[in-house]
Structures are given as structure tokens and as C-alpha cells.
N, C-alpha and C positions, 0 to 999 in steps of 0.2 A: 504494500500500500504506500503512495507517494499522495504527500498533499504539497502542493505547490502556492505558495504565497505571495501578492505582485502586490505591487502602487506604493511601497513605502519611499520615503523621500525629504528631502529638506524644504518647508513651508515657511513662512513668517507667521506669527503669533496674529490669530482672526481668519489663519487659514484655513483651507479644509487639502483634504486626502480622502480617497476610497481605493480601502483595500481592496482586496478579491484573495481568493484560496478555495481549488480545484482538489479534493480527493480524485482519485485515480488508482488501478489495480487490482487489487482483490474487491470480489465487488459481492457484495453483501447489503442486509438495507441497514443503514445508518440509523440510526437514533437523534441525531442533533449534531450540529456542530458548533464553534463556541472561537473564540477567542480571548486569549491573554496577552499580556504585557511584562514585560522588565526591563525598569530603570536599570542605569548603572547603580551597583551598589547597593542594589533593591533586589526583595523577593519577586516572585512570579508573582502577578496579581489576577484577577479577573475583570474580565470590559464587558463582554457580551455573549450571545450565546442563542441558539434557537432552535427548539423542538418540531422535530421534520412532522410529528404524527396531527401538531394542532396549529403549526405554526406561531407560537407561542414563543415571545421571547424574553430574554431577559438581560438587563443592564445594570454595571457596578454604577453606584448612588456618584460618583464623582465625572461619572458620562452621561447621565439623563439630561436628557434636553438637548445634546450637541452629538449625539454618536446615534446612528440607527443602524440595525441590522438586521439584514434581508440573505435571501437564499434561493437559491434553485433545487428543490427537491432532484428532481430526475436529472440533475446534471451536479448533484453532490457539490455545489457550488454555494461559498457565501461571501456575502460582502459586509464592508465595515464604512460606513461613511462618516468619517468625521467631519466636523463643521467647528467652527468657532476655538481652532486648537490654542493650545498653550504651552508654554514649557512645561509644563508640569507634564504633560503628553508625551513628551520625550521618553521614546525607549525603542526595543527591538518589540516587534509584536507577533505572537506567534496565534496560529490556527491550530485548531484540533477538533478528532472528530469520533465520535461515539457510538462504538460499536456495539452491539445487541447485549456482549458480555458486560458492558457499564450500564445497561439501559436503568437501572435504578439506581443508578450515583448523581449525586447533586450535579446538576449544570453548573452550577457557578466554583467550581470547585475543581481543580487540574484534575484529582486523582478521578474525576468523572468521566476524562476521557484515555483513549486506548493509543489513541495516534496523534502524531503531533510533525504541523510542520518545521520547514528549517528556519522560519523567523525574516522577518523585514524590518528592515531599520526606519523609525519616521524622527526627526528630528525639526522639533520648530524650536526659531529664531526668536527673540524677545526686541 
């Protein structure tokens, strides 16, 4: 399984980014797929996240209002739209995605999912 993660980049602070990140390979039905972050010097954190069965999703309280997250069921596809960024934004940001074996592990929580991409760097400017 490869998931593949694009659009990270260097923005000015009030800018936006959209991610994307493409599972790919063993092909099985997914559960959700989810994104996280890390600062330098920071743990792994949680941003976003969305349930393939209701489309339901969910966002860490320090992204609500500026970060949506959308998906392509049948193309194991999600996106991460950031809007209104900041330094505080700053980190490599990784995708991952939820195979049947996590299907009851918290979404907002890494050890929820099974796979995980190689990370995208976004960096904004102050």
C-alpha cells in the first residue's frame, strides 16, 4: 500500500494550501482516512480526518473554521484545504488511512490508522 501526499509548500501567513493524498495498492475498503501534522520539535498531532461509511468528519479544535476536509470515496482520495494559515501551521503533514483492522480506533488519534504517508512539508511565512 502507497499513499502518496502533494500540494505542500511555502505560503505567507493568510494563505491557503490544498493538500491531496492518493492511497494506492492493496486494495481493500478503507475505513476513513485522516490527516496529521509535526512541528519541529513537536509530537505528531491530529488536523483532520473523514469517515468513508457516513462521510463524517472531523477537525482538531485549532483548525475549525480554516481547514476542510473532503475525499473521494472510490478513488481512496482526500484533500486538506487550508485557508487563513499561520505559523503556527508550520510542519510536515502526513496522510493516513484506515484499514478494516482499525475500523474501531478513534479517528483522531494516529494509532487509528494502519498506513501512513511519506509527509509534505507546508511552511508559512509571518
Amino acid at each position: 500500500v502507497q499513499l502518496q501526499a502533494f500540494g505542500g509548500g511555502l505560503v505567507q501567513a493568510g494563505g491557503s494550501l490544498r493538500l491531496s493524498c492518493a492511497a494506492s495498492g492493496r486494495t481493500f475498503r478503507w475505513y476513513g482516512m485522516g490527516w496529521f501534522r509535526q512541528a519541529p520539535g513537536k509530537e505528531r498531532e491530529f488536523v483532520a480526518a473523514i469517515k468513508w461509511s457516513d462521510d463524517s468528519t472531523y477537525l482538531a479544535d485549532s483548525v475549525k473554521g480554516r481547514f476542510t476536509i473532503s475525499g473521494e470515496n472510490a478513488k481512496n482520495t482526500v484533500y486538506l484545504q487550508m485557508n487563513s494559515l499561520t505559523p503556527e501551521d508550520t510542519a510536515v503533514y502526513y496522510c493516513a488511512a484506515k484499514s478494516p483492522s482499525r475500523s474501531t480506533y478513534d479517528y483522531t488519534r494516529s494509532g487509528g490508522y494502519d498506513y501512513w504517508g511519506q509527509g509534505t512539508e507546508v511552511t508559512v511565512s509571518s
